[in-house]
ROBAFI-868341 format. One record per residue (C-alpha): x, z, y. Coordinates in steps of 0.001 Angstrom, whole numbers, plus 524288, in hexadecimal, padded with zeros to 5 digits. Layout:
N
XZY/...
This chain:
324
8413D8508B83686/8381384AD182E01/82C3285185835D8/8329A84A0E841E1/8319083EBD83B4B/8250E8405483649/81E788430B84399/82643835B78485D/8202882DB283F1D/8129A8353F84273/814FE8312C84FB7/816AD8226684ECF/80AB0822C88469C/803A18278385125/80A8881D13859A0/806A08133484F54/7FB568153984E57/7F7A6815B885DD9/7FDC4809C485D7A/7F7EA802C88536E/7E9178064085A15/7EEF6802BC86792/7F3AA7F63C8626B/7EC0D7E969866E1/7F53B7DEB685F10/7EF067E06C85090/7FD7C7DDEB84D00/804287E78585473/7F9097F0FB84C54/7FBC37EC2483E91/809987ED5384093/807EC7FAA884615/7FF637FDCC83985/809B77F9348319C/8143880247839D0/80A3380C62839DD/8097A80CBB82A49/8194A80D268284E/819D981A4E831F0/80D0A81ED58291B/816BA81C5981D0D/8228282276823BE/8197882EF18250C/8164B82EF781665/8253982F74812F4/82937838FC81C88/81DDB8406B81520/8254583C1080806/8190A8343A801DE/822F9827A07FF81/8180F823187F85C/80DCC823C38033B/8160781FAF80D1E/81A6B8128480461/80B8B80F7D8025B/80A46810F8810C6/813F480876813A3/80DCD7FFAF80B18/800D47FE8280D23/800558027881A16/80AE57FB85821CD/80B557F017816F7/800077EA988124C/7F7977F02681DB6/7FF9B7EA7A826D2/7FE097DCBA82046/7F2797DD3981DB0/7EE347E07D82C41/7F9437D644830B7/7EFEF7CCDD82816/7E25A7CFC282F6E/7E7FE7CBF683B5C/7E78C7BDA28356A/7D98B7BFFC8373C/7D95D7C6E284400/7DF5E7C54884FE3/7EC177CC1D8548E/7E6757D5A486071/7DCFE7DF0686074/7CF447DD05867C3/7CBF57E5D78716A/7C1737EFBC86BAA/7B8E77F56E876FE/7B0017FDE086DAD/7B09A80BCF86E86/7BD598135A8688E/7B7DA8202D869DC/7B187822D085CC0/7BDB281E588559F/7C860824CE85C05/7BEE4831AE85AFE/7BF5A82E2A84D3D/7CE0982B9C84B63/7CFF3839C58530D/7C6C18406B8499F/7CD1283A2883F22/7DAB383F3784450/7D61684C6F8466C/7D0CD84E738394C/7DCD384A5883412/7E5FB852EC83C1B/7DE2185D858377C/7DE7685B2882A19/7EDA285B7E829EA/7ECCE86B2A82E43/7E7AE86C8681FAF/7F2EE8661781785/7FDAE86A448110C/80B6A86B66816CF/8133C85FAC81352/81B548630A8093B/813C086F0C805D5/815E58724B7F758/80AF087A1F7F7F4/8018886F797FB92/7F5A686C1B7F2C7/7FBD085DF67EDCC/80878865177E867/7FF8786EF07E05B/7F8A4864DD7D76F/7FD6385ACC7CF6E/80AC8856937D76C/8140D8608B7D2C5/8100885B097C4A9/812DE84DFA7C88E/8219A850D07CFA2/824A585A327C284/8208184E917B75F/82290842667BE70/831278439F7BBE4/82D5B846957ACC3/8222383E157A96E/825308328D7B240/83521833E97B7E2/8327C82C9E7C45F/8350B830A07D233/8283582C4A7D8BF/81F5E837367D570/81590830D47DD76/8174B824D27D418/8162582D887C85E/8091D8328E7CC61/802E4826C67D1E9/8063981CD07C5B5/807CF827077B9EC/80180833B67BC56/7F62882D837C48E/7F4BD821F37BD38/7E62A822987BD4E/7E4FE823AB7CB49/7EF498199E7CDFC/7E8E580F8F7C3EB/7DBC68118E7CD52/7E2B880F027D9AB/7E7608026A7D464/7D9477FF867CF1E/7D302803B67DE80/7DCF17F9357E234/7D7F77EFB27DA1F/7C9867F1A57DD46/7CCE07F10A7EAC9/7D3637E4217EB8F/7C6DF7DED27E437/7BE2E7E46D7ED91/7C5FB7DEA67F92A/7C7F67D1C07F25B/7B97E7CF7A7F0ED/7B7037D1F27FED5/7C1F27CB5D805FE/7C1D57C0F67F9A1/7CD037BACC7F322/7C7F57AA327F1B3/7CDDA7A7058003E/7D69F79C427FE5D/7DF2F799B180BAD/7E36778E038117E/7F16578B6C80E43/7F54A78B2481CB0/7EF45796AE82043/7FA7D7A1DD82188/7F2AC7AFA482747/7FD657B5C782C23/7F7A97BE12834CB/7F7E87BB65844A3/8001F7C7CB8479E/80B217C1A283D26/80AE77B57A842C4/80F4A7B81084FD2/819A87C1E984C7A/826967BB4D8482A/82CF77C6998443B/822097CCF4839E9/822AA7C1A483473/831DD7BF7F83255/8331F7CD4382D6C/827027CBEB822C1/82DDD7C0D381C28/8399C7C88481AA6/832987D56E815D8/829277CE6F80C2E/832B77CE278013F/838E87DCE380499/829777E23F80523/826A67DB587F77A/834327E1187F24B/8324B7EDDF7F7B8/824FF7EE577F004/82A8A7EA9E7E2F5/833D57F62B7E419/828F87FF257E983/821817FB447DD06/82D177FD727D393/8329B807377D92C/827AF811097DB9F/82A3A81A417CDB5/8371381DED7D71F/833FD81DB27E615/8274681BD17EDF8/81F7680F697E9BF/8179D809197DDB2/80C588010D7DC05/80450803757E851/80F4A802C17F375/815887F68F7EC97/80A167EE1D7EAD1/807647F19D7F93B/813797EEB37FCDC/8152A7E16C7F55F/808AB7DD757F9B2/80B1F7E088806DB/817BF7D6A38076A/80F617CC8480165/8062A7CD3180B7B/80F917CD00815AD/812CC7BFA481062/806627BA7B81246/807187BE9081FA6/813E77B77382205/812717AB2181989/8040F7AB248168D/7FA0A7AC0E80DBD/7FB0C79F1C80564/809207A41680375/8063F7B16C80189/7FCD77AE4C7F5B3/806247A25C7EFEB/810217AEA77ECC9/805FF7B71F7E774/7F8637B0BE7E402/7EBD47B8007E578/7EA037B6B27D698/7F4B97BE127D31E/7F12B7C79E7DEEA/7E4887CB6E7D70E/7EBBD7C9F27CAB7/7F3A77D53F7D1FB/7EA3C7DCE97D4E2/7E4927DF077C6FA/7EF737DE117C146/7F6BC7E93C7C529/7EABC7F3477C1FA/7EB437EC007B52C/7F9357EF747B35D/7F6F77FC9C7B823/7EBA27FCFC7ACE5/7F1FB7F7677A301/7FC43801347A4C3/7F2A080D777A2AF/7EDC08036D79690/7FB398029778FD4/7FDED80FC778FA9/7F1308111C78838/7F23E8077777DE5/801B980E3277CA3/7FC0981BA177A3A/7FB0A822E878798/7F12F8252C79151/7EB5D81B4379B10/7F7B2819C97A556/800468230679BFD/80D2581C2879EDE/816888244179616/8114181C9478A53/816E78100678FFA/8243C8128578C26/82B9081A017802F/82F1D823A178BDC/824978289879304/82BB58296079EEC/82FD181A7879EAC/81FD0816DB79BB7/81CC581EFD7A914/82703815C67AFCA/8218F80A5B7A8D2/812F980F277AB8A/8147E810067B935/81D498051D7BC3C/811AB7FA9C7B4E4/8072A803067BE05/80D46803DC7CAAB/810067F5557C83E/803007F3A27C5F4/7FE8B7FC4D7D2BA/806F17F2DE7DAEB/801F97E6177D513/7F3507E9C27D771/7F5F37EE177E4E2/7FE707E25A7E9C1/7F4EF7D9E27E3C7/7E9DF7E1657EA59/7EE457E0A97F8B9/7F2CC7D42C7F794/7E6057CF207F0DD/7DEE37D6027FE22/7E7FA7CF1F807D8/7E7197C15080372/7D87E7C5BD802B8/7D8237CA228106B/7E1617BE64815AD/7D9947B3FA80F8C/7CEA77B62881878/7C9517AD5782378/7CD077B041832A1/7C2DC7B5D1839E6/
């Protein structure tokens, strides 16, 4: 049943995606990106990686989707006609394909126990988790505790990139205070528009739980600031960037987005000057148990601070500029 399913889901992303190259209304395309990316995250849960397939969701049909909803503000809303020469890249895209197809001949069964990821350091993770850290999420366990390192340099890569973007797109645009750039495909369509306003507030709620409650089900950090920051720019789209930036100012954006590696530092910083190791969270608390909780609540906070702050730091970026 589930391999039925599996090749249905397969199948309209075929469908999807023919129809998102056939498409000449950029609109129809981003939303079909946007449907595109919630079949892609369907996939990744029939494959059980709840994790993936929340991040997916996130990042792919959220804040892509806005984000390309917001460049049509500085485009127009059909396609022109290309008369170059498609050859070379469809011989590329069937290349492409055809290396991939047989590259899946080589990999492991899914499910396999005897596949090269369930001989190394996972079994060690699924036996101690429960002992060292008592929380559901494995995946949570591994990414903010027993990973700390490697998550801590994620968050830092974040950083770095929303500096790198902010110098080039620049962050000194000040706009008009009539000036609303809702995008052209928005503006036209009543209904988008009707249901945003009422999902806004259930998108930013959704990503407080996904942030709180990722030590017990799929989430933390990464999906919620996504998430959040994805509702927040959907505002903007509805109501408008002068409204969008009253509720949260680009100073405490960037305040945001060096703050929560700061947190996430500090955290590795306190369990130094309290005895442990740099991000050694069982020194936190009398019970070392309770300082892992503590540990990775303060750095998955901090995770999802940095990246809400980042993405929305890059869209007010990218939405200040000048029609072309």
């Amino acid at each position: 049943m589930i391999i039925l399913f599996a090749i249905f889901l397969l199948t309209l992303l075929v469908i999807s995606a023919v129809s998102i190259v056939r498409a000449k209304n950029l609109f129809v395309a981003v939303m079909l990106t946007g449907i595109f990316s919630l079949l892609m995250a369907s996939t990744f849960f029939v494959l059980d990686a709840a994790d993936v397939a929340l991040t997916e969701a996130a990042i792919g049909a959220g804040v892509s989707t806005i984000v390309l909803l917001s460049a049509l503000a500085l485009t127009g809303e059909h396609e022109r006609v290309v008369t170059a020469n498609r050859w070379l890249p469809l011989t590329v895209v069937a290349v492409a394909a055809a290396t991939l197809i047989y590259a899946t001949f080589d990999k492991p069964r899914l499910g396999d126990p005897e596949a090269p990821v369930h001989q190394h350091v996972a079994p060690w993770y699924l036996e101690n988790t429960p002992e060292l850290i008592d929380i559901p999420n494995v995946v949570t366990a591994v990414l903010a505790s027993f990973r700390g390192y490697d998550t801590l340099g994620e968050v830092f890569v974040v950083l770095t990139a929303c500096i790198g973007v902010l110098f080039v797109l620049g962050t000194s645009q000040k706009l008009p205070p009539d000036r609303a750039p809702s995008p052209q495909g928005l503006r036209h369509h009543l209904i988008p528009k009707i249901v945003g306003r009422l999902l806004v507030p259930f998108i930013v709620l959704f990503g407080l739980y996904v942030q709180f409650h990722g030590d017990f089900g799929p989430g933390g950090g990464f999906q919620a600031g996504a998430i959040i920051a994805t509702g927040i720019m959907l505002y903007a789209l509805l109501d408008g960037e002068t409204a969008a930036l009253t509720a949260v100012p680009r100073r405490l954006l960037l305040g945001m987005v060096a703050g929560g590696a700061i947190l996430y530092g500090g955290v590795g910083v306190a369990s130094i000057l309290m005895g442990g190791n740099f991000l050694d969270y069982s020194v936190l608390a009398a019970d070392p148990v309770d300082g892992q909780h503590m540990g990775i609540l303060l750095v998955e906070l901090g995770v999802g601070i940095t990246v809400s702050g980042a993405l929305l730091s890059i869209f007010h970026a990218f939405a200040a500029r000048e029609t072309r």
